[in-house]
C-alpha positions in Angstrom: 142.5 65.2 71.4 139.2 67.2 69.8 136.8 68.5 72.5 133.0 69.6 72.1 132.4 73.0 71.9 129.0 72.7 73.3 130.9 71.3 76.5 132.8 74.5 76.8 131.5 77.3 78.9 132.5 81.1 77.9 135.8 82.0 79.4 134.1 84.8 81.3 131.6 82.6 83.2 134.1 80.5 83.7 136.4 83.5 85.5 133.1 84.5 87.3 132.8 81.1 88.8 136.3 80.4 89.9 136.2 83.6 92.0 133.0 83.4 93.6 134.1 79.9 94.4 137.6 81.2 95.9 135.9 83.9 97.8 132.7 82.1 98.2 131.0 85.2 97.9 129.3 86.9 94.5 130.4 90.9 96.2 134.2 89.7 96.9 134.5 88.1 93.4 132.6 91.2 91.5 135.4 93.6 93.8 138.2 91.2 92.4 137.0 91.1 88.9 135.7 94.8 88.5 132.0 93.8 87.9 128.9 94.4 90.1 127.8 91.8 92.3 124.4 91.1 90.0 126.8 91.0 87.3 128.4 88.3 88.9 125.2 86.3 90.0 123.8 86.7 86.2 127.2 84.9 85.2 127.1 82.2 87.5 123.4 81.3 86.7 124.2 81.1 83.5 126.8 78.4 84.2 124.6 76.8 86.3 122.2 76.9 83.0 124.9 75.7 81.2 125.9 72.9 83.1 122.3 71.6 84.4 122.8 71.7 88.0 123.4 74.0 91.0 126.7 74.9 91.8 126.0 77.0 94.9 123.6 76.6 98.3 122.3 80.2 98.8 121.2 81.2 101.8 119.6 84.9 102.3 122.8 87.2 101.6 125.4 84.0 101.9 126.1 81.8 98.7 127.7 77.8 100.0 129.2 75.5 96.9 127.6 72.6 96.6 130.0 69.5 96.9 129.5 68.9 92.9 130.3 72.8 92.9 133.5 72.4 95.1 135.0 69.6 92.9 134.0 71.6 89.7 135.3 74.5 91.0 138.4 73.1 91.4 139.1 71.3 88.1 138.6 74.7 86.7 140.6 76.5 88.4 143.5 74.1 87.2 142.5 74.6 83.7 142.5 78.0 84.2 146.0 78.0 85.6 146.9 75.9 82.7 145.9 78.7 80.1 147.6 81.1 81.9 151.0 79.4 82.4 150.9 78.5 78.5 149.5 81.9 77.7 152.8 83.2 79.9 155.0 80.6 78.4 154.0 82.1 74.7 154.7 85.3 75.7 158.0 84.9 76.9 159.2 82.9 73.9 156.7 83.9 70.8 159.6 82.5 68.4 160.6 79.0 70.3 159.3 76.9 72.5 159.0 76.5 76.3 160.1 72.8 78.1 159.0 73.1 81.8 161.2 70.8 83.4 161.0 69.1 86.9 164.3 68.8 88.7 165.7 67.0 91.8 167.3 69.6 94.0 170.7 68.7 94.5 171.4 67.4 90.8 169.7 70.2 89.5 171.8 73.0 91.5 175.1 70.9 91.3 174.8 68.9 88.4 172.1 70.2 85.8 172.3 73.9 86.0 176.2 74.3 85.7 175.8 72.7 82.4 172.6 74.7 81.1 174.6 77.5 79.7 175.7 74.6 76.8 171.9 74.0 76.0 170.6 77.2 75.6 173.5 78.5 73.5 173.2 75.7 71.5 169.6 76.2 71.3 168.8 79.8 71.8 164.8 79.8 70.7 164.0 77.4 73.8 163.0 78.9 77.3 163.7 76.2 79.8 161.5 76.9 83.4 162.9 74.8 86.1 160.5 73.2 88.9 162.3 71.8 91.6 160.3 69.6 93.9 161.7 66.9 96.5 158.7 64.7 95.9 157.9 62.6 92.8 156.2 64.7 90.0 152.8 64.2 88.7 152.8 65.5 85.0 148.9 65.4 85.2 149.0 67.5 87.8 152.1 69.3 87.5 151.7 69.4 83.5 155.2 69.4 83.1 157.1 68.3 79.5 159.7 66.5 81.8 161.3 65.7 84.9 164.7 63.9 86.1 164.0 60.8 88.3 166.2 59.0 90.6 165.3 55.4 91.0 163.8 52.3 89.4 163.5 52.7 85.6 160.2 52.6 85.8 157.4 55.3 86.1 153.5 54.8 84.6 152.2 56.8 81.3 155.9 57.9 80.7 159.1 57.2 78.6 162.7 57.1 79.7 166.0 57.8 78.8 169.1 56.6 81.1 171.1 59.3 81.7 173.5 57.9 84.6 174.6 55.5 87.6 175.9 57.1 91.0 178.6 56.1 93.3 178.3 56.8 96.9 181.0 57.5 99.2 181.5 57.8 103.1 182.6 61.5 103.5 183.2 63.6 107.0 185.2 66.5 107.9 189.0 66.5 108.3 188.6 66.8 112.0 186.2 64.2 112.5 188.4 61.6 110.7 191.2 62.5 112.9 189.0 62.6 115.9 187.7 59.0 115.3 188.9 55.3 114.1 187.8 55.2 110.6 190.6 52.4 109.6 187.5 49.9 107.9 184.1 49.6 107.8 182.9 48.1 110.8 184.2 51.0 113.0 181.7 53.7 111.5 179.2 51.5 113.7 180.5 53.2 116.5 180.8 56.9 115.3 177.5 59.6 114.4 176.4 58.3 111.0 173.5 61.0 108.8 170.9 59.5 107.0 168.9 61.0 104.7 165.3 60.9 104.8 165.0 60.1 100.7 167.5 57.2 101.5 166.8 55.9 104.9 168.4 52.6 104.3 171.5 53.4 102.5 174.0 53.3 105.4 172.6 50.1 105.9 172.7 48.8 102.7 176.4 49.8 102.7 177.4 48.1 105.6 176.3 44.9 104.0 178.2 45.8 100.8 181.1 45.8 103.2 180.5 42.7 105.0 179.7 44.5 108.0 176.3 43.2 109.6 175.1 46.5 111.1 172.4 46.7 114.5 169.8 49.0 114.2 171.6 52.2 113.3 170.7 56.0 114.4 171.9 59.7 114.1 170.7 62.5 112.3 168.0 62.7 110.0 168.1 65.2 107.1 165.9 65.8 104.1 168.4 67.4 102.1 171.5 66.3 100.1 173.4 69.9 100.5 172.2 70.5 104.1 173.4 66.7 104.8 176.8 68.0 103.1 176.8 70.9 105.3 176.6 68.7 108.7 179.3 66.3 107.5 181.7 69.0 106.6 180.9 71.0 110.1 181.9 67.9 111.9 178.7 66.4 113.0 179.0 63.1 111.4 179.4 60.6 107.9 177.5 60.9 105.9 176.8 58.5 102.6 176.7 61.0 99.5 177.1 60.8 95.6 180.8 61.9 94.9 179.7 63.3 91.6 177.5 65.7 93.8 180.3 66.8 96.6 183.1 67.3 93.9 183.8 70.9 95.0 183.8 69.7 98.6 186.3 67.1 98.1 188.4 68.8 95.9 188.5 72.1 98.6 188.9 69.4 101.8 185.7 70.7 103.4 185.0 67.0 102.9 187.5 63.8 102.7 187.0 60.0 102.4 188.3 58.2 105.0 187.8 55.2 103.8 188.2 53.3 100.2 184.8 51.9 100.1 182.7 53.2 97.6 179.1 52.0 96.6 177.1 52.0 93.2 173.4 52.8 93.8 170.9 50.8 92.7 169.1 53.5 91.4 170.2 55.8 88.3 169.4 59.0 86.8 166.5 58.8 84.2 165.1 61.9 82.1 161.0 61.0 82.0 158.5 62.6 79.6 154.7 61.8 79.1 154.1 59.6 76.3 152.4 62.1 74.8 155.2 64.5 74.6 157.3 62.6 73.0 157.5 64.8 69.5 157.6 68.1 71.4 160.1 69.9 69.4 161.9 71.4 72.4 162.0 68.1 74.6 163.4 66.3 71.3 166.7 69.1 71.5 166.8 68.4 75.5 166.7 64.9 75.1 170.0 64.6 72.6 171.4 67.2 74.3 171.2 65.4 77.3 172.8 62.4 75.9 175.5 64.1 74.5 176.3 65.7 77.5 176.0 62.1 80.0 177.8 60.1 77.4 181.3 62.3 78.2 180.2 63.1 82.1 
């Protein structure tokens, strides 16, 4: 995508701006950027030149953006993050390229990064940077070249590949399963069940799997697949997890399955890019790496 040139402001007005806008003062932003403080006010007026409009309110010795200002201020400050992550990015890898990815927590630590080693042996002039975020990621925002997604195959402006299905289990601590009747599926109604807060209706959806018709179920709410592991092996309750996740766990007996009642998600594992990455050299290796790797997993 070609830009106008007469559309783009000098980098140093542009730097001038975004911290008198953080500090909303002209004196704090010439401290921060070694300049006087007229230095600073030149530079903004000539943005304001630039751009046809006022992007402060000044008041005696007190400058105020304007709400035009506020909103500018902030797409530039965005931008300007943007250069420098890429400019970072370059630097760290001049000879390759750099795929920022977005990862789900759990799969990333568990799953994913175990298996990295493979990649960037295999592909040694790629940098991978890992974001790890437990909402879903906007690659406007976040400009990343990819993220793993857990859910419908579906996601707007971006392409897929399928990378797998998961199989929940009811899982608890040795103790617990000895403490309690977990002989079928109907008795977990009666024992301390943990939800977690990215699945809230899981343990219901696996009583009806089981034929079981549940009442309104409580217990302990948890944000976190490895913290949710945690409780359920300390003895505070089942919880509903992805055996491919809590393979360690069961193979250790920190955590056993009771019962023989396993569950396929509905959701799967899905690599997404941006459209518009699509031909990125490095997310092209990732991709058929990734593939390879899923297709023996």
């Amino acid at each position: 995508m070609s830009f106008s040139r007469r559309f783009l402001p000098s980098m140093s007005l542009l730097c001038a701006f975004e911290a008198a806008a953080r500090h909303q003062s002209f004196t704090a932003a010439a401290a921060e950027l070694h300049l006087t403080q007229s230095a600073i006010s030149r530079q903004v007026k000539a943005l304001e030149e630039a751009v046809g409009s006022s992007l402060f309110l000044r008041d005696r010795q007190t400058v105020k953006l304007t709400l035009a200002g506020e909103a500018y201020a902030q797409d530039i400050r965005q931008a300007l993050n943007r250069i420098s992550k890429a400019t970072l990015n370059f630097k760290a890898n001049p000879a390759g390229g750099t795929l920022k990815l977005g990862i789900l927590p759990t799969f990333g630590t568990r799953w994913l990064a175990p298996r990295l080693s493979q990649f960037t042996q295999a592909h040694p002039g790629i940098t991978l940077n890992l974001s790890t975020r437990f909402a879903p990621f906007d690659f406007e925002e976040d400009s990343l070249d990819a993220a793993i997604h857990f859910g419908a195959p579906s996601w707007s402006g971006a392409e897929l590949d399928f990378l797998m299905s998961e199989t929940v289990v009811p899982v608890c601590s040795r103790a617990f399963a000895e403490r309690y009747d977990l002989s079928v599926p109907g008795c977990l109604l009666d024992v301390p069940l943990i939800h977690l807060e990215s699945r809230p209706d899981a343990w219901e959806r696996w009583f009806r799997r089981n034929g079981v018709a549940s009442a309104p179920l409580s217990g302990m709410l948890i944000d976190q697949f490895a913290v949710a592991s945690l409780a359920a092996a300390g003895g505070l309750g089942m919880a509903l997890l992805p055996r491919f996740l809590i393979e360690a766990e069961l193979a250790r007996g920190d955590l056993v399955e009771p019962l023989n009642a396993p569950m396929e998600s509905a959701e799967k594992y899905y690599l997404a890019w941006p459209s518009k990455r699509t031909a990125f050299p490095p997310l092209q290796a990732f991709r058929a790496w990734l593939k390879s790797v899923t297709s023996v997993a």
